[in-house]
N, C-alpha and C positions, 0 to 999 in steps of 0.2 A: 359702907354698903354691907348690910347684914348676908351672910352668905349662906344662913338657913332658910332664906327667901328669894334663893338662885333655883329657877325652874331647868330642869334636866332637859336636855336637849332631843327627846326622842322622833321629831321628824328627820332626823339626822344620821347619815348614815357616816360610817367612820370608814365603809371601802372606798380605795381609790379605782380609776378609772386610767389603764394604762396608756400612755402615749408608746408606746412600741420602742421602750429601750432606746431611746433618741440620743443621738449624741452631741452635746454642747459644747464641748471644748476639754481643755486639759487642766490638770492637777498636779502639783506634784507632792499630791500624800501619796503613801503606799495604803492597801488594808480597804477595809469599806467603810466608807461613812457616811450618815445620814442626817442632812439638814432640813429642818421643816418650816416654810414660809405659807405666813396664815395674813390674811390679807381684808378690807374690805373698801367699800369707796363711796361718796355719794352718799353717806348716811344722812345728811341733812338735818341735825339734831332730832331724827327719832331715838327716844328713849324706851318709851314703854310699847309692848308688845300692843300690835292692833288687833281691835277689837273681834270676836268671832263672829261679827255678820256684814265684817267688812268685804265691800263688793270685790277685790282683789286680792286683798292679803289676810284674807280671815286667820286670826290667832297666830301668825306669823311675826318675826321679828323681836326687838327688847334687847336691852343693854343688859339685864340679869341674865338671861338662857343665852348671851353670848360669850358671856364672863363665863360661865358656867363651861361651856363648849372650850372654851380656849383654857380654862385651865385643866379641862379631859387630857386634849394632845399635847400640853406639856410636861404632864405629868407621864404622857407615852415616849416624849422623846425631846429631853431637856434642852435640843442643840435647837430651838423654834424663836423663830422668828415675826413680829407682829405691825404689820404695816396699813398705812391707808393714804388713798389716792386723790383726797382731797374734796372739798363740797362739806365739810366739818356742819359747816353755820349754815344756818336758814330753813327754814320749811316747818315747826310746830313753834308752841308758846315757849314754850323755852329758850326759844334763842329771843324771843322779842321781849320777853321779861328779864334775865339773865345774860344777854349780851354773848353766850359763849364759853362763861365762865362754866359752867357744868358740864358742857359736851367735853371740855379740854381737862375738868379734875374727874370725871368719869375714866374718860380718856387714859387718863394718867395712871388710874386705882389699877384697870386693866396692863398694864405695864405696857403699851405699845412702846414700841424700839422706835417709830418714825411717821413723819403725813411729808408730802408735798403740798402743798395751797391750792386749794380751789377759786374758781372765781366768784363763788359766794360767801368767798373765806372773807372777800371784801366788803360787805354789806353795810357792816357799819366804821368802814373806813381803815382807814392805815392805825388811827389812832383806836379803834375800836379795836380792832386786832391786837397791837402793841397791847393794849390795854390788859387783854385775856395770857399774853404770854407767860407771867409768872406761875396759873396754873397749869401751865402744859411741861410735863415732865419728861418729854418725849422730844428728839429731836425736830426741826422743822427743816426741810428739805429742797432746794429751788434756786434750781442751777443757772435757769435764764432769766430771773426775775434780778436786777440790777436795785436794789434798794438804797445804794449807796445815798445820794441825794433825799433818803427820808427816812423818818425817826428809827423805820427798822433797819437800818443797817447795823451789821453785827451781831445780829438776833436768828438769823439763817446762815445755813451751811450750803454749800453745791451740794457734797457728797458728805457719807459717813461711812467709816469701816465696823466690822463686829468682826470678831474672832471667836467661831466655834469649835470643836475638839478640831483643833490646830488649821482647819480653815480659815481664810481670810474672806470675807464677805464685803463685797463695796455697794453701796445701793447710793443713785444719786436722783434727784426732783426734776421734772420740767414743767412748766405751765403754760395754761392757752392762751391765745393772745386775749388781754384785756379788754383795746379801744371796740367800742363798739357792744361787749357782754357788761364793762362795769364802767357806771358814770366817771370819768378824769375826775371828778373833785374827791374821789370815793378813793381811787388810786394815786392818788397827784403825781410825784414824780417819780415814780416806778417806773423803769424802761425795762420794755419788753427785748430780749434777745432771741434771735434766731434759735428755734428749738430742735433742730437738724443739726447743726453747728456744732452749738453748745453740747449735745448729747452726746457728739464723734471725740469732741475733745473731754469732757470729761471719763467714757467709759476708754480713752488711754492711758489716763493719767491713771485710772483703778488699773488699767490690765500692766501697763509696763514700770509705772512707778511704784504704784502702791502691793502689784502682785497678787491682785487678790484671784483666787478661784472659784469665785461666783460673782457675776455682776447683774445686777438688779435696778431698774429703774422704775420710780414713783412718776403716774403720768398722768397729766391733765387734760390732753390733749385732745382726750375722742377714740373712739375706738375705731372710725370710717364716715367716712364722707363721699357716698358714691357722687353725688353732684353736685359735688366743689372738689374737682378737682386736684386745685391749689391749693385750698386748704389739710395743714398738717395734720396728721390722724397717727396711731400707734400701728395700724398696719405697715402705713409709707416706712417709718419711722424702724419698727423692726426690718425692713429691707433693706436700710441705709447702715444698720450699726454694723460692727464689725466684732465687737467682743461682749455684747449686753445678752446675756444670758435669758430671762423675766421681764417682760413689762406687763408691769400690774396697773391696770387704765381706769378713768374714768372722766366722768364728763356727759356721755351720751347713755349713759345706766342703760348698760346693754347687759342683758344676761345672759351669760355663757355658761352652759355645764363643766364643761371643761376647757382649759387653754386651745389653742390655737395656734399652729406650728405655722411661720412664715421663715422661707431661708435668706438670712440675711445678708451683706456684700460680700462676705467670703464663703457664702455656700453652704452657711451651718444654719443648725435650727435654733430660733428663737420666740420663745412661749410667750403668747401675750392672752391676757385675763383679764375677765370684769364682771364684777360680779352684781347688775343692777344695781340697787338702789335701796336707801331706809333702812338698812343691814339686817335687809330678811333674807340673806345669804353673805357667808365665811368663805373667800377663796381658801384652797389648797396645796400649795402644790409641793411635794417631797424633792427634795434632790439625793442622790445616793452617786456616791464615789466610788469605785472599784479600784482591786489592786492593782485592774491595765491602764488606770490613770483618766477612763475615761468616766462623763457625767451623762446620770439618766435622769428620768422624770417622770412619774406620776401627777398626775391633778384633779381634782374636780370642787364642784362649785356645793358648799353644802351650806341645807335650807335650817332656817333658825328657827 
């Protein structure tokens, strides 16, 4: 990627948008520190910026003015972290000509730390996917998806840890249910796991084995489902955990300026985000440590 043909980000603004000094849980660094989790979901292989007479996203989005953007804020605060929530494949020619292979070495140039799977991550199958993993340089994330039974097992992770100036960072994947979004021949033997469940027990196994001080979960889930229910959404979902700090969502490319504070089953707050769709917008959201051990947060949703 030539990088004298990365367009500057100027619909974008670099303040944040404060959540009112929230507090998330504990630490045990002394001192302040500042970790920055950059975020996006639902890109759907838009690469290039759309066009300026587009009926909704005129001159909006592009994988250069995002490259460009994310390496502004790393370059403001090296402790940054770059995730996405899954929906990688499907939606221009490029994934119908290329299979995925570009969104995942694009992907990769960008250095993203991490994706959980979308359900159009399936499109062109178990074997399509497999297929694209060697270009993804990036962990793949996906705590309920049981692959054991097909080619991908071994090839995903539940969770993964980062360690930034001596914080422990756990972020782990969940995904929506498949039957019914993607054809069985497409998934074959993928079992789907309860994604309530899965999420309780792995954000313990970060908070009391692994230790970490920020937990973060990649979600596929939906951001809300006012008329279903039953069906599992990232609001339900932030009210059941108990130590998940972030849930960065998608699925229903719902656009949010900033997170969204739901208190979880022990009565703390936990931010959930999503930032639409086509990645004509970069979630944000700061975490800062103080020396009383507790965590704050900043967020907001900025336009590409």
């Amino acid at each position: 990627m030539d990088r004298r043909k990365f367009i500057s980000n100027a619909a974008a603004s670099s303040a944040l948008v404060g959540l009112g000094g929230l507090s998330l849980g504990s630490c045990q660094q002394k001192g302040p520190k500042h970790i920055t989790i950059l975020h996006t979901n639902d890109v759907h292989s838009h690469i290039d910026t759309f066009p300026k007479d587009h009926s909704t996203f005129p001159n909006l989005g592009g994988l250069a003015r995002r490259a460009a953007l994310v390496d502004r804020i790393r370059k403001e605060n090296s402790n940054t972290l770059l995730f996405d929530a899954g929906d990688i494949f499907q939606g221009t020619p490029y994934f119908n000509f290329y299979g995925g292979e570009l969104e995942f070495k694009l992907m990769s140039m960008l250095k993203y730390d991490a994706a959980t799977i979308g359900n159009h991550d399936f499109d062109n199958g178990l074997n399509g996917l497999f297929a694209q993993l060697p270009h993804a340089k990036f962990e793949l994330l996906s705590a309920n998806y049981d692959f054991s039974n097909t080619l991908m097992n071994g090839h995903t992770k539940s969770y993964k840890t980062y360690i930034l100036d001596g914080l422990k960072v756990g972020v782990y994947g969940i995904g929506i249910k498949l039957d019914g979004l993607v054809t069985k021949r497409l998934f074959k033997e993928t079992v789907y796991l309860d994604p309530f469940e899965i999420a309780l027990d792995t954000e313990r196994i970060l908070k009391e084995d692994e230790k970490c001080d920020l937990i973060i979960c990649l979600s596929h889930l939906g951001y809300e489902y006012k008329s279903e229910a039953n069906r599992p959404d990232d609001l339900t979902l932030a009210a059941k955990t108990n130590f998940t700090d972030l849930i960065i969502g998608g699925h229903t490319h719902t656009f949010l300026e900033k997170p969204v504070l739901v208190k979880n089953n022990r009565d703390k707050d936990t931010l959930v985000n999503q930032v639409g769709c086509f990645g004509i917008n970069v979630g944000r959201v700061d975490f800062y440590f103080d020396s009383t051990q507790n965590i704050s947060a900043d967020g907001v949703s900025i336009t590409v």
